[in-house]
PDB file of N, H, CA, C and O in Angstrom:
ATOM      1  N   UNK A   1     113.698 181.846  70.634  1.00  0.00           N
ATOM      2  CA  UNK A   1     113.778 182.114  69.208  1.00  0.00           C
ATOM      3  C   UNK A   1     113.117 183.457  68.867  1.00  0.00           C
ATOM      4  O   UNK A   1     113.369 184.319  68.025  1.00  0.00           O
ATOM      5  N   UNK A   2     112.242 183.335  69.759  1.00  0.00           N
ATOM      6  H   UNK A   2     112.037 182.634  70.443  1.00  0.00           H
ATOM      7  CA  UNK A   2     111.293 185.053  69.188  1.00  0.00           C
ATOM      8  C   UNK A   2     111.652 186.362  69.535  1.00  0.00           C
ATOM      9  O   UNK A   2     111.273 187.496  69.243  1.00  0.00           O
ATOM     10  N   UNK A   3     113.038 185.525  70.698  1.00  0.00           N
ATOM     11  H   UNK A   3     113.347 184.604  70.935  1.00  0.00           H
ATOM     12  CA  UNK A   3     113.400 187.630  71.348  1.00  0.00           C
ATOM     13  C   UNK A   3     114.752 187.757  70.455  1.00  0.00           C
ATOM     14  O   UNK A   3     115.306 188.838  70.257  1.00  0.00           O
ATOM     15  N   UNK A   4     115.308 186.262  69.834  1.00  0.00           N
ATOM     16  H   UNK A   4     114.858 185.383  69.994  1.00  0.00           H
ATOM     17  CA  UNK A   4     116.304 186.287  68.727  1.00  0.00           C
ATOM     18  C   UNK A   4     115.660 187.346  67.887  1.00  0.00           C
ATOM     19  O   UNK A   4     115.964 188.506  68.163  1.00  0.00           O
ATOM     20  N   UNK A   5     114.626 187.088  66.684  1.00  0.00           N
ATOM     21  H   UNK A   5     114.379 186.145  66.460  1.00  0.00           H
ATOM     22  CA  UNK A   5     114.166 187.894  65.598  1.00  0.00           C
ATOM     23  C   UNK A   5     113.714 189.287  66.571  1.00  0.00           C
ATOM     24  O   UNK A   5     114.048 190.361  66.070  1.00  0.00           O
ATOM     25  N   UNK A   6     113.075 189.351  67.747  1.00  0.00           N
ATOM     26  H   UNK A   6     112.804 188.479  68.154  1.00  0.00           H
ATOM     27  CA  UNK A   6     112.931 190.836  67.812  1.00  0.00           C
ATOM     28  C   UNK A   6     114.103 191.369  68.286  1.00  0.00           C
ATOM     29  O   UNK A   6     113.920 192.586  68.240  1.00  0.00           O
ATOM     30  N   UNK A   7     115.311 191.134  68.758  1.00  0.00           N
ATOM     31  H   UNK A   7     115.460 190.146  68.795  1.00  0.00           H
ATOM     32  CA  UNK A   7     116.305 192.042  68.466  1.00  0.00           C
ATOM     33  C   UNK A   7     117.014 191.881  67.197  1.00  0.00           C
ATOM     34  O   UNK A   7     117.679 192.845  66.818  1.00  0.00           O
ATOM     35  N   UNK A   8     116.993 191.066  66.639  1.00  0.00           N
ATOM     36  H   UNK A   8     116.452 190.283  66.947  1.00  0.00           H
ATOM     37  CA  UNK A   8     117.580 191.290  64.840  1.00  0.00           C
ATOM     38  C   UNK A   8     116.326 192.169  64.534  1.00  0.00           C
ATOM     39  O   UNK A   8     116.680 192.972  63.671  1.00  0.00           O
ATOM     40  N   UNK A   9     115.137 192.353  64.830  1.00  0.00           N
ATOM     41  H   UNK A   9     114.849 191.701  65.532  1.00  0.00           H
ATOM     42  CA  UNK A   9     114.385 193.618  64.060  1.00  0.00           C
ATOM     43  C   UNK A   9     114.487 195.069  64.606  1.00  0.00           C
ATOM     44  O   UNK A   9     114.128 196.075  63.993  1.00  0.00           O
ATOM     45  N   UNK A  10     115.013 195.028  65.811  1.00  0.00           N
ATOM     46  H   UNK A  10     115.305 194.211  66.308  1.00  0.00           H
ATOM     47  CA  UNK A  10     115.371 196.161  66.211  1.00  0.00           C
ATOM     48  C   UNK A  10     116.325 196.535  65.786  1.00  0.00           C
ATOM     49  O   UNK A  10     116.028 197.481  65.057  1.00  0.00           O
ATOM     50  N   UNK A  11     117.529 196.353  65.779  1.00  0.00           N
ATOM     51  H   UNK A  11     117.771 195.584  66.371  1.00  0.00           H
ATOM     52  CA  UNK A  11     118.584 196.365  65.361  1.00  0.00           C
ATOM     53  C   UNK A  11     119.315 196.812  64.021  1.00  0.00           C
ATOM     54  O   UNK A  11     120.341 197.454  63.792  1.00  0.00           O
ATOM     55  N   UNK A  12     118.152 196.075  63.076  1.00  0.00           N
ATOM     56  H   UNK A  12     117.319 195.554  63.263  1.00  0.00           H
ATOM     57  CA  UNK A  12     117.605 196.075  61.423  1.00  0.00           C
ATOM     58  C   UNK A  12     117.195 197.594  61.284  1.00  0.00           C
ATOM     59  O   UNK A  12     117.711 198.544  60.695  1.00  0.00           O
ATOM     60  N   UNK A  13     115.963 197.434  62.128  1.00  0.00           N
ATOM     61  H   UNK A  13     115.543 196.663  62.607  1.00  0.00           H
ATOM     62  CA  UNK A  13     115.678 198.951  62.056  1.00  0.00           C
ATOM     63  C   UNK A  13     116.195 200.272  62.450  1.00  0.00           C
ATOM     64  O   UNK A  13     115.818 201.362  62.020  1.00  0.00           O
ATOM     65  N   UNK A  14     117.063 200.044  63.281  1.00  0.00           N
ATOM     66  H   UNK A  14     117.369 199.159  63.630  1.00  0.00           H
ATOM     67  CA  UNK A  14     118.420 200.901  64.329  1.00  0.00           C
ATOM     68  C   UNK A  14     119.222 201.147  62.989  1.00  0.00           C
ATOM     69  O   UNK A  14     119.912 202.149  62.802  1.00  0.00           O
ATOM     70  N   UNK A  15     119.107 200.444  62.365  1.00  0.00           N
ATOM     71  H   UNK A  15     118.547 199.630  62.517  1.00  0.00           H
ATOM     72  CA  UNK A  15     120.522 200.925  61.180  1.00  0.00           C
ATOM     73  C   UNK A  15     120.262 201.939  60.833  1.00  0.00           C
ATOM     74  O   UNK A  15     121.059 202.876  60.795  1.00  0.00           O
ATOM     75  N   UNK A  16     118.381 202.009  60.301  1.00  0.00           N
ATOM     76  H   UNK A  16     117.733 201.247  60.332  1.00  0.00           H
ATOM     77  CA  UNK A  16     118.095 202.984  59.374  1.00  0.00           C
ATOM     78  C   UNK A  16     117.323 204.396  59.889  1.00  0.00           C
ATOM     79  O   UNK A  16     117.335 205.386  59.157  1.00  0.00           O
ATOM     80  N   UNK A  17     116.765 204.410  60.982  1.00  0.00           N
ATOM     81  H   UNK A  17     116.755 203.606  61.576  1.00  0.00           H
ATOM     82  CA  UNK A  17     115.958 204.639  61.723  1.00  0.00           C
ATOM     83  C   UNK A  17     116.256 204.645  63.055  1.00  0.00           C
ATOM     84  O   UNK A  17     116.207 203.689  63.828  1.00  0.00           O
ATOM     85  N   UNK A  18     116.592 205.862  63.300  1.00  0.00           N
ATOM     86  H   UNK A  18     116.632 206.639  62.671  1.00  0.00           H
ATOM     87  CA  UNK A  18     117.139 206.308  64.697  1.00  0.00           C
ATOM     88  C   UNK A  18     115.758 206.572  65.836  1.00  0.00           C
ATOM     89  O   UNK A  18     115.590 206.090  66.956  1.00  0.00           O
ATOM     90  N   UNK A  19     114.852 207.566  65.012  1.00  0.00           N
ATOM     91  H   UNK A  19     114.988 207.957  64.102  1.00  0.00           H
ATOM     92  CA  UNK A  19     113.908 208.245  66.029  1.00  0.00           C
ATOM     93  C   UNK A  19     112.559 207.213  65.158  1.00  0.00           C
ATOM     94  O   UNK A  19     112.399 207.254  63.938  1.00  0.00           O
ATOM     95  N   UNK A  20     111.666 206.298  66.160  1.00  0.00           N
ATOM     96  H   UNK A  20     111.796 206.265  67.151  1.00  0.00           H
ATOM     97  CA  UNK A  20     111.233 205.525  65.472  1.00  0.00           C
ATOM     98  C   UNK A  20     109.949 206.668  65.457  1.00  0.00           C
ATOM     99  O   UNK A  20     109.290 206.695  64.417  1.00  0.00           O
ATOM    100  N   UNK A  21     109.531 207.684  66.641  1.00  0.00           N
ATOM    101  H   UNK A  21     110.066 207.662  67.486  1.00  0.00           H
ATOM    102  CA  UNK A  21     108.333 208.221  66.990  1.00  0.00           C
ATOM    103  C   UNK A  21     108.313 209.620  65.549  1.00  0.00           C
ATOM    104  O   UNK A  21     107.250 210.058  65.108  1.00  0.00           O
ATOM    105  N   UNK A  22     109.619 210.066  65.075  1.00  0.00           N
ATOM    106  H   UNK A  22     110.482 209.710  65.432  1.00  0.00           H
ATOM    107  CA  UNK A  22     109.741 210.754  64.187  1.00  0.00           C
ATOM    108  C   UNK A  22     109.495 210.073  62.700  1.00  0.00           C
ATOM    109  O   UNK A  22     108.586 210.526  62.004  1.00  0.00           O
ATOM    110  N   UNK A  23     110.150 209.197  62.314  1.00  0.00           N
ATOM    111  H   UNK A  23     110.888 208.829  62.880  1.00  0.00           H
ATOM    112  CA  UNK A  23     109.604 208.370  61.088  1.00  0.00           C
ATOM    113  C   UNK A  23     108.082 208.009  60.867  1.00  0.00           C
ATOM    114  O   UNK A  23     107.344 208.213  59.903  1.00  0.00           O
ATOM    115  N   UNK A  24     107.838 207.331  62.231  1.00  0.00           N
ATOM    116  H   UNK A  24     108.437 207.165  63.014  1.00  0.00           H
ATOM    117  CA  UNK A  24     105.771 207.532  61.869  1.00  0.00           C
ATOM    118  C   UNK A  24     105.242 208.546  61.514  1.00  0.00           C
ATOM    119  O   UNK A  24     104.291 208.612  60.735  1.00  0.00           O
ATOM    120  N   UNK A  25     106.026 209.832  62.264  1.00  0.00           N
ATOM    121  H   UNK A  25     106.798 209.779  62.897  1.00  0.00           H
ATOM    122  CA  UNK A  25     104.973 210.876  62.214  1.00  0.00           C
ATOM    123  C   UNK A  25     104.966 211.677  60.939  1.00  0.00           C
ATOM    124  O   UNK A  25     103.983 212.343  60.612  1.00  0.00           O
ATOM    125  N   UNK A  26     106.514 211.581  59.929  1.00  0.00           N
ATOM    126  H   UNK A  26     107.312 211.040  60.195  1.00  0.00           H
ATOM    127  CA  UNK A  26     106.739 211.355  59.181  1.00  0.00           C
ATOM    128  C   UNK A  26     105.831 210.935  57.702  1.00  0.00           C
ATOM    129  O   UNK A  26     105.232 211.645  56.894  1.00  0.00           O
ATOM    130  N   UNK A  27     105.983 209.890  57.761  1.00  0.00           N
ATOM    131  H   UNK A  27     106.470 209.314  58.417  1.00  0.00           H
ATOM    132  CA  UNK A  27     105.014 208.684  57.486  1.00  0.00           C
ATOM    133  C   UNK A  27     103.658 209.264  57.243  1.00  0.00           C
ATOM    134  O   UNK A  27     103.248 209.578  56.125  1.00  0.00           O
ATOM    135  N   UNK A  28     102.994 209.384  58.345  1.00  0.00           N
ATOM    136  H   UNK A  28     103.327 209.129  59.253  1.00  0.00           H
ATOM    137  CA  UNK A  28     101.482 209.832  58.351  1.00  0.00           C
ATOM    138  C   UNK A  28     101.231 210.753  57.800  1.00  0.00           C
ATOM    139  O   UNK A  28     100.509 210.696  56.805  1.00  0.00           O
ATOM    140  N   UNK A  29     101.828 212.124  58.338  1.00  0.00           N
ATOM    141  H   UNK A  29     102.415 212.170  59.146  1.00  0.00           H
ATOM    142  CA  UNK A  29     102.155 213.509  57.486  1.00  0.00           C
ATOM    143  C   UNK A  29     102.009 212.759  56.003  1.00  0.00           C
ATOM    144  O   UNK A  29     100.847 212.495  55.698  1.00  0.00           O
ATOM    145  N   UNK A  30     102.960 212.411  55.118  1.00  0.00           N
ATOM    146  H   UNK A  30     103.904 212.625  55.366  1.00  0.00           H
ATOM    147  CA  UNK A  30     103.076 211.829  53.886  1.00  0.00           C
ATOM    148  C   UNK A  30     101.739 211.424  53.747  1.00  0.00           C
ATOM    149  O   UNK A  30     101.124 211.987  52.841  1.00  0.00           O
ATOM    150  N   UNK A  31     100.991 210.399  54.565  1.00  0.00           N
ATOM    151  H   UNK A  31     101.490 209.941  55.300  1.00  0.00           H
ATOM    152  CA  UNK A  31      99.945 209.275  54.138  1.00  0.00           C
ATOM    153  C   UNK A  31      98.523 210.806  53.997  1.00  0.00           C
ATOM    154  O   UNK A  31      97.738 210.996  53.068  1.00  0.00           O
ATOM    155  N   UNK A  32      98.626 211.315  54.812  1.00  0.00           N
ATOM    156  H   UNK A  32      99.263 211.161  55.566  1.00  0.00           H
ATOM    157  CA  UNK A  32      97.274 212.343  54.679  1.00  0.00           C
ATOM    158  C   UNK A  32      97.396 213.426  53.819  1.00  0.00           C
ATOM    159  O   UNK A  32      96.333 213.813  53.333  1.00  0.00           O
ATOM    160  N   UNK A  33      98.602 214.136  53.438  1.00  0.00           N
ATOM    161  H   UNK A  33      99.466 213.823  53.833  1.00  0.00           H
ATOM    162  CA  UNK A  33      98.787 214.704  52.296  1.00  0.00           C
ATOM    163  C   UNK A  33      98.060 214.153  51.037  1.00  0.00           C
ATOM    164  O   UNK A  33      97.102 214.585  50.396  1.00  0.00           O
ATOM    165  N   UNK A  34      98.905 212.961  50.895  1.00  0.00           N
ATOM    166  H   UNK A  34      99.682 212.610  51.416  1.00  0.00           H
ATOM    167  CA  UNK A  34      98.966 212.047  49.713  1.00  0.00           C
ATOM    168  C   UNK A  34      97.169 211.742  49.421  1.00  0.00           C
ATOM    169  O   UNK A  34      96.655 211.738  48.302  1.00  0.00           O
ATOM    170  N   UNK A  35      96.464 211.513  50.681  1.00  0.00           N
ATOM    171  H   UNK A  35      96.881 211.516  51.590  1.00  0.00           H
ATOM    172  CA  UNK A  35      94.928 211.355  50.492  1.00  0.00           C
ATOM    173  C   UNK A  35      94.377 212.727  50.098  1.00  0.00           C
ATOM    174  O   UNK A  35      93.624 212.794  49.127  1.00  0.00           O
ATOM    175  N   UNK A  36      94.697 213.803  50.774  1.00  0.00           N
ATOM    176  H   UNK A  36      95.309 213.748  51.563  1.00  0.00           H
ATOM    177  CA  UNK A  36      93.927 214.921  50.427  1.00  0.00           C
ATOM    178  C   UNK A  36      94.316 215.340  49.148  1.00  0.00           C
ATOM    179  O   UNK A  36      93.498 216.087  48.612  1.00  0.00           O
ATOM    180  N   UNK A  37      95.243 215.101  48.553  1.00  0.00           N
ATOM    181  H   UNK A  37      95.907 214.494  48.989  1.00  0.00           H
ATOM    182  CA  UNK A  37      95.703 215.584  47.154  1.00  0.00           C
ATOM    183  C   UNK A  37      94.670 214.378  46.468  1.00  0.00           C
ATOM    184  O   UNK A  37      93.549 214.638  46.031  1.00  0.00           O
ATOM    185  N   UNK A  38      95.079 213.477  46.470  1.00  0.00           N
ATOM    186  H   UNK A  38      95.989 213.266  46.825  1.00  0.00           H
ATOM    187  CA  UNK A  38      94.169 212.297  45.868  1.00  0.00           C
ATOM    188  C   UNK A  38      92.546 212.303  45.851  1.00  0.00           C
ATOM    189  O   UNK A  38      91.891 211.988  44.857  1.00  0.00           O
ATOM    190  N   UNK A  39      92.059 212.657  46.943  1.00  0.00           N
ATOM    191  H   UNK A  39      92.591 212.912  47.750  1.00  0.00           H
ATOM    192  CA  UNK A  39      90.472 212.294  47.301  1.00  0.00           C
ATOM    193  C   UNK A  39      89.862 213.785  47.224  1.00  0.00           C
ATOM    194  O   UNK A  39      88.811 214.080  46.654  1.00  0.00           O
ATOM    195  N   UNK A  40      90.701 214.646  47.887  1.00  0.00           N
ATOM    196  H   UNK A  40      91.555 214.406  48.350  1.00  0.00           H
ATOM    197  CA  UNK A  40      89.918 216.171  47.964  1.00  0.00           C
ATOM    198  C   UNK A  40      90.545 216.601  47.206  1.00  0.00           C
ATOM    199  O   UNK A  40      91.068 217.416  47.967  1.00  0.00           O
ATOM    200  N   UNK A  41      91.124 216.847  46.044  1.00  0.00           N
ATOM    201  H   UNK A  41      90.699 216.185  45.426  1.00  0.00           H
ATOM    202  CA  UNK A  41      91.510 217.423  44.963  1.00  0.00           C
ATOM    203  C   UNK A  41      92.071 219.020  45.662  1.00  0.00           C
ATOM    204  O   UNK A  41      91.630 220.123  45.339  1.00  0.00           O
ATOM    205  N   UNK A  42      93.201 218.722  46.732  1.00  0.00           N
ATOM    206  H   UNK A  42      93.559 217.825  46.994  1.00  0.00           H
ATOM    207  CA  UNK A  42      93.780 219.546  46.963  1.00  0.00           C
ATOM    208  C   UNK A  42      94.995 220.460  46.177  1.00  0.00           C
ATOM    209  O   UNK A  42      96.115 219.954  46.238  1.00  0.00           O
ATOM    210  N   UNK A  43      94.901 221.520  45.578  1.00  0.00           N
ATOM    211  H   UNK A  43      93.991 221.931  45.528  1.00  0.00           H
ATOM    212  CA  UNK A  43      95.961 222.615  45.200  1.00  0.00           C
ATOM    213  C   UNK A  43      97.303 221.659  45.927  1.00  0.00           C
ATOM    214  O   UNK A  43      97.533 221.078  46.988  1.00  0.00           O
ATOM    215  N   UNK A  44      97.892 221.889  44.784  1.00  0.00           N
ATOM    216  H   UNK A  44      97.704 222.361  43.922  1.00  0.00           H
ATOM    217  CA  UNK A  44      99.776 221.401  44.985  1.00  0.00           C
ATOM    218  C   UNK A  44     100.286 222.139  45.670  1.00  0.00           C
ATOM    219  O   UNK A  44     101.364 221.652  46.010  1.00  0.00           O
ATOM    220  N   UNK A  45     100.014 223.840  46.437  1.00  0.00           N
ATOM    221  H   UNK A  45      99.138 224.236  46.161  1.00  0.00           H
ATOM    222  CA  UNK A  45     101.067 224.451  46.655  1.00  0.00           C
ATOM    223  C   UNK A  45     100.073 224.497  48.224  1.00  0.00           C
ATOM    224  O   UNK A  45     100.674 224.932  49.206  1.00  0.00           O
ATOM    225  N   UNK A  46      99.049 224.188  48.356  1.00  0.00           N
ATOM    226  H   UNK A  46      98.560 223.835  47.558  1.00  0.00           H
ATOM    227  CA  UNK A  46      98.436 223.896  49.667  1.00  0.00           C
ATOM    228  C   UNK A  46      99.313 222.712  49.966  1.00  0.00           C
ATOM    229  O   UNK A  46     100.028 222.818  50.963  1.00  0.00           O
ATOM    230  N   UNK A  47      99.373 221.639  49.290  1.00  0.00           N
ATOM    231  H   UNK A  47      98.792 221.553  48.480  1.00  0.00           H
ATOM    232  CA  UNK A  47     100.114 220.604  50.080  1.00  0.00           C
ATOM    233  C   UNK A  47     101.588 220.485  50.553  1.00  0.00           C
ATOM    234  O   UNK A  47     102.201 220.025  51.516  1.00  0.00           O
ATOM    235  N   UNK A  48     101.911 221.289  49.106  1.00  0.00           N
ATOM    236  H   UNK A  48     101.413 221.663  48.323  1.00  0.00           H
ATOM    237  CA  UNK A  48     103.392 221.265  49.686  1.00  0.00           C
ATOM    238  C   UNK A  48     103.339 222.360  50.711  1.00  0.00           C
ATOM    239  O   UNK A  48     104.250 222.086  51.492  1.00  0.00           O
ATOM    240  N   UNK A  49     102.842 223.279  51.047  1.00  0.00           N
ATOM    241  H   UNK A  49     102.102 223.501  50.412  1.00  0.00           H
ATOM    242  CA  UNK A  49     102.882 223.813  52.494  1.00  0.00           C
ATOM    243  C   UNK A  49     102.571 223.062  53.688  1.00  0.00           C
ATOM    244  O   UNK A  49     103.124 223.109  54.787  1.00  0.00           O
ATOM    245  N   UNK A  50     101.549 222.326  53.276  1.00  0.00           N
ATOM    246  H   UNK A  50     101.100 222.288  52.383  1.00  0.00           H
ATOM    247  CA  UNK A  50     100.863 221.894  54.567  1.00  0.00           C
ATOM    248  C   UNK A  50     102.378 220.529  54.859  1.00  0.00           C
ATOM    249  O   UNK A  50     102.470 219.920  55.925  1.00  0.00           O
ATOM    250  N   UNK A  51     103.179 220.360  53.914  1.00  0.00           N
ATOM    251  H   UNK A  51     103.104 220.855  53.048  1.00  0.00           H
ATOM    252  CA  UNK A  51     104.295 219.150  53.917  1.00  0.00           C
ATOM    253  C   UNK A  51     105.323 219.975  55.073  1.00  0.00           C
ATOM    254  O   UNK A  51     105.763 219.787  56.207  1.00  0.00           O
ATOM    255  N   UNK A  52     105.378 220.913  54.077  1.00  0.00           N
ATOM    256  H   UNK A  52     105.021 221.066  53.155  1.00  0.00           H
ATOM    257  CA  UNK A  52     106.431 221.816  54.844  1.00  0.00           C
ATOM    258  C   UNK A  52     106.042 221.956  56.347  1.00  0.00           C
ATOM    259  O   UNK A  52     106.547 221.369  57.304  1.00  0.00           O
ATOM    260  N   UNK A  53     105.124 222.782  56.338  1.00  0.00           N
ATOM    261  H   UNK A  53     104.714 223.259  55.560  1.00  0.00           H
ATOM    262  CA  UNK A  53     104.931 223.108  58.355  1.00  0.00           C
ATOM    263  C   UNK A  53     104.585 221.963  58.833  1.00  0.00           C
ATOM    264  O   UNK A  53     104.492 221.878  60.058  1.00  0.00           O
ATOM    265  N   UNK A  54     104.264 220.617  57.884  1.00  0.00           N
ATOM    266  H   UNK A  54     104.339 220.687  56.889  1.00  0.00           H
ATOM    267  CA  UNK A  54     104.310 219.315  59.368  1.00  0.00           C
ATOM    268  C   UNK A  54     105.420 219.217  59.455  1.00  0.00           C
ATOM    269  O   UNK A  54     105.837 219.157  60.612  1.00  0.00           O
ATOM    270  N   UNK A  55     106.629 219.141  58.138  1.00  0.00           N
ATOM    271  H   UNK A  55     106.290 219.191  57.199  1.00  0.00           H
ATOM    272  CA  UNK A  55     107.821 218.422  58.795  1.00  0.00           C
ATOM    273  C   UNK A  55     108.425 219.021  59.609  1.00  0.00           C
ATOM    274  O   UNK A  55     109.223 218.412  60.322  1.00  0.00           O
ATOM    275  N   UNK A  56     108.176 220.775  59.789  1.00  0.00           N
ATOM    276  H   UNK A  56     107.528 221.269  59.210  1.00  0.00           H
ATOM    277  CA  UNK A  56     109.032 221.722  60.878  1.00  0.00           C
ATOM    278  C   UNK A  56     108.071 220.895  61.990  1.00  0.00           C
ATOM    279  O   UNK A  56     108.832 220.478  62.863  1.00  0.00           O
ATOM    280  N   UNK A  57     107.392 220.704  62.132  1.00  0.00           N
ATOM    281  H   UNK A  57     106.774 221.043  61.423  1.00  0.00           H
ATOM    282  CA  UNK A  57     106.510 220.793  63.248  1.00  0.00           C
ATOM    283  C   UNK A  57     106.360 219.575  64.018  1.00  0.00           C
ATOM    284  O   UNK A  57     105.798 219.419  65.103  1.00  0.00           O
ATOM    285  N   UNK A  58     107.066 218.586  63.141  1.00  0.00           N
ATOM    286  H   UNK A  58     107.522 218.713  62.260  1.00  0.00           H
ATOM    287  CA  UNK A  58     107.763 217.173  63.601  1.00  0.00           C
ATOM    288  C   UNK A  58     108.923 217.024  63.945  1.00  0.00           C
ATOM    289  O   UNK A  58     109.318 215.983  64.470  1.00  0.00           O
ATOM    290  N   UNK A  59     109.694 218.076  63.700  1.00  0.00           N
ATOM    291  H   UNK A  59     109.372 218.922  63.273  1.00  0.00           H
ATOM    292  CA  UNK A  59     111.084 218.029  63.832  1.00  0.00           C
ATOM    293  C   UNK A  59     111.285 219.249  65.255  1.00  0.00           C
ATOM    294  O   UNK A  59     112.184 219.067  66.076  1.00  0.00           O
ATOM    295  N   UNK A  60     110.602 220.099  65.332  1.00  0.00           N
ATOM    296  H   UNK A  60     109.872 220.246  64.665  1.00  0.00           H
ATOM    297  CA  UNK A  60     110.604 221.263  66.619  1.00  0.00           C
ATOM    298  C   UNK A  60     110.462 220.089  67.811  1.00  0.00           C
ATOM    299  O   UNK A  60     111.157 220.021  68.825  1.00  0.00           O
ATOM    300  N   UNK A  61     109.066 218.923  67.311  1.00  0.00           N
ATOM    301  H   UNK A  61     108.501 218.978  66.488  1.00  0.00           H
ATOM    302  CA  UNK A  61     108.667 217.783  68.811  1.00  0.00           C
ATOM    303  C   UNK A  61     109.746 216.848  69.195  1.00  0.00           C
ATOM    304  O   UNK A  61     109.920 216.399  70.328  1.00  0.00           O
ATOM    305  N   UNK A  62     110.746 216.494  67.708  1.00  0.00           N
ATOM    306  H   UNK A  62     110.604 216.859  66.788  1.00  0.00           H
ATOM    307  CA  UNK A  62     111.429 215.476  68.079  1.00  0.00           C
ATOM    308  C   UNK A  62     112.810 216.208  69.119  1.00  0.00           C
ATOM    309  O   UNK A  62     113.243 215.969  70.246  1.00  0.00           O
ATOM    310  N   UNK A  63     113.151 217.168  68.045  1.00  0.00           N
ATOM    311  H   UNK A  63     112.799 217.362  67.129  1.00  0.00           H
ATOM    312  CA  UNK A  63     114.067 217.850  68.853  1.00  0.00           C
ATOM    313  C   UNK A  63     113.954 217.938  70.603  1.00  0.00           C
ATOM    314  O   UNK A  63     114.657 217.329  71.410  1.00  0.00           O
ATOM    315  N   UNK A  64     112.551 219.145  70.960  1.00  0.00           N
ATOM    316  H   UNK A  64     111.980 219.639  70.305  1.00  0.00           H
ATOM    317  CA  UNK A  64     112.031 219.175  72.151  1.00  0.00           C
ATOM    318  C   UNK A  64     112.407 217.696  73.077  1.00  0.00           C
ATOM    319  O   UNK A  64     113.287 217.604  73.933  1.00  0.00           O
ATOM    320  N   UNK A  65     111.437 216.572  72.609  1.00  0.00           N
ATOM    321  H   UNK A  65     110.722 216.646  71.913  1.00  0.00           H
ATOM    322  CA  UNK A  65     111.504 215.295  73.159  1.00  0.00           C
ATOM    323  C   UNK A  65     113.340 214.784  73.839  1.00  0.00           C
ATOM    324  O   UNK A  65     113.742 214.474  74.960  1.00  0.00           O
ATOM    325  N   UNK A  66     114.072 214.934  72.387  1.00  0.00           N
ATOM    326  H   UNK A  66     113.746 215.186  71.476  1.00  0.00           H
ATOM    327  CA  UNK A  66     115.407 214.734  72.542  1.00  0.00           C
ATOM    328  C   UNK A  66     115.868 215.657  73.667  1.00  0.00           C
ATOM    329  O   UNK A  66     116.921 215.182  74.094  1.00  0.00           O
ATOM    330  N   UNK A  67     115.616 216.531  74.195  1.00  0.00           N
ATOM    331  H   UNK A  67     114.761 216.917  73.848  1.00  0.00           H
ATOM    332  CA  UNK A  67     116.405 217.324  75.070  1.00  0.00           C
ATOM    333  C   UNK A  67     115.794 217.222  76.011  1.00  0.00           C
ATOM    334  O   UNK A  67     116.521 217.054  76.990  1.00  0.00           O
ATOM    335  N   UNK A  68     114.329 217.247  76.327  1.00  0.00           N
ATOM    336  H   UNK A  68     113.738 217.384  75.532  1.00  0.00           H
ATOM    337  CA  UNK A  68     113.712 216.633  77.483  1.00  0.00           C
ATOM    338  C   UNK A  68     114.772 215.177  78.182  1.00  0.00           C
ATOM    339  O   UNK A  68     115.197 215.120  79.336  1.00  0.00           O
ATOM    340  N   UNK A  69     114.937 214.372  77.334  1.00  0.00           N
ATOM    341  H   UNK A  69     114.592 214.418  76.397  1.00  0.00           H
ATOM    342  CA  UNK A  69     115.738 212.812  77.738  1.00  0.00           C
ATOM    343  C   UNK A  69     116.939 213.541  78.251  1.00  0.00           C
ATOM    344  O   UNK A  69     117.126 213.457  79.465  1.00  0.00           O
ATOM    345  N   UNK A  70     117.635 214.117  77.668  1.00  0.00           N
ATOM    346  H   UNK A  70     117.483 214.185  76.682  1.00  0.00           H
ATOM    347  CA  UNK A  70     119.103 214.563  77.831  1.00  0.00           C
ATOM    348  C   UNK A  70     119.297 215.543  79.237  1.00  0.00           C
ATOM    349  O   UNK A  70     120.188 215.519  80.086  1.00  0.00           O
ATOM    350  N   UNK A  71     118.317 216.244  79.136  1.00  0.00           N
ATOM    351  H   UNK A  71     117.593 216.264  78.446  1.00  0.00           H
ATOM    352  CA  UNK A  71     117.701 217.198  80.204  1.00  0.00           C
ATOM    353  C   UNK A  71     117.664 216.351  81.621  1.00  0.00           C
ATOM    354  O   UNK A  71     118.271 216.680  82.640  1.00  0.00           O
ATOM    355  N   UNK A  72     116.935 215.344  81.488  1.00  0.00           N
ATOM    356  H   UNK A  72     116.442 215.077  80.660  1.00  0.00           H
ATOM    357  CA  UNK A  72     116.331 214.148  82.172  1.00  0.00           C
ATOM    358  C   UNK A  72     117.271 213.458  83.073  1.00  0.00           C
ATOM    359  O   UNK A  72     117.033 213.270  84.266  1.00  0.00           O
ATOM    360  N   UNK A  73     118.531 213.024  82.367  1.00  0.00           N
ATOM    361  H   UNK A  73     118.725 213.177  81.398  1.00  0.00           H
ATOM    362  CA  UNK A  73     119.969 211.817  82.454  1.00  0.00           C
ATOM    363  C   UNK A  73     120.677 213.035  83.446  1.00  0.00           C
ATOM    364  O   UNK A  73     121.159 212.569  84.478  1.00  0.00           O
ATOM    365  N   UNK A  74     120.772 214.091  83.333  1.00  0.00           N
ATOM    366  H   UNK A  74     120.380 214.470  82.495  1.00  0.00           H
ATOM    367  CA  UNK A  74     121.743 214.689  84.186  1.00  0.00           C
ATOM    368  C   UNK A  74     121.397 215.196  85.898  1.00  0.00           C
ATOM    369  O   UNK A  74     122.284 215.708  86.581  1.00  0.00           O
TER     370      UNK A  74
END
């Protein structure tokens, strides 16, 4: 019954969510922004930078990662 629900949750999540290691990192980026604007009374245009060069900078690793695998298979 339990490897039933963990592949209906994989699967669930496969719909929406391709790169699961990119969505966390994602995610976190968002979660520590969101605190330093909140708690350290960070400037808006500091954050939206600091938004900007994580998401390049999450997306350069995922990419990298992706071609490492592909790189890998042949």
């Amino acid at each position: 019954m339990t490897n039933i629900l963990k592949v209906a949750f994989r699967e669930f999540f496969g719909m929406f969510v391709d790169d699961g290691a990119l969505a966390l990192a994602a995610l976190l980026l968002i979660a520590v922004v969101g605190v330093l604007v909140k708690f350290a009374h960070a400037d808006a245009l500091l954050a939206a930078a600091l938004l900007l060069l994580g998401c390049l900078l999450i997306l350069a690793e995922s990419v990298m990662r992706a071609a490492r695998k592909k790189f890998q298979r042949k």
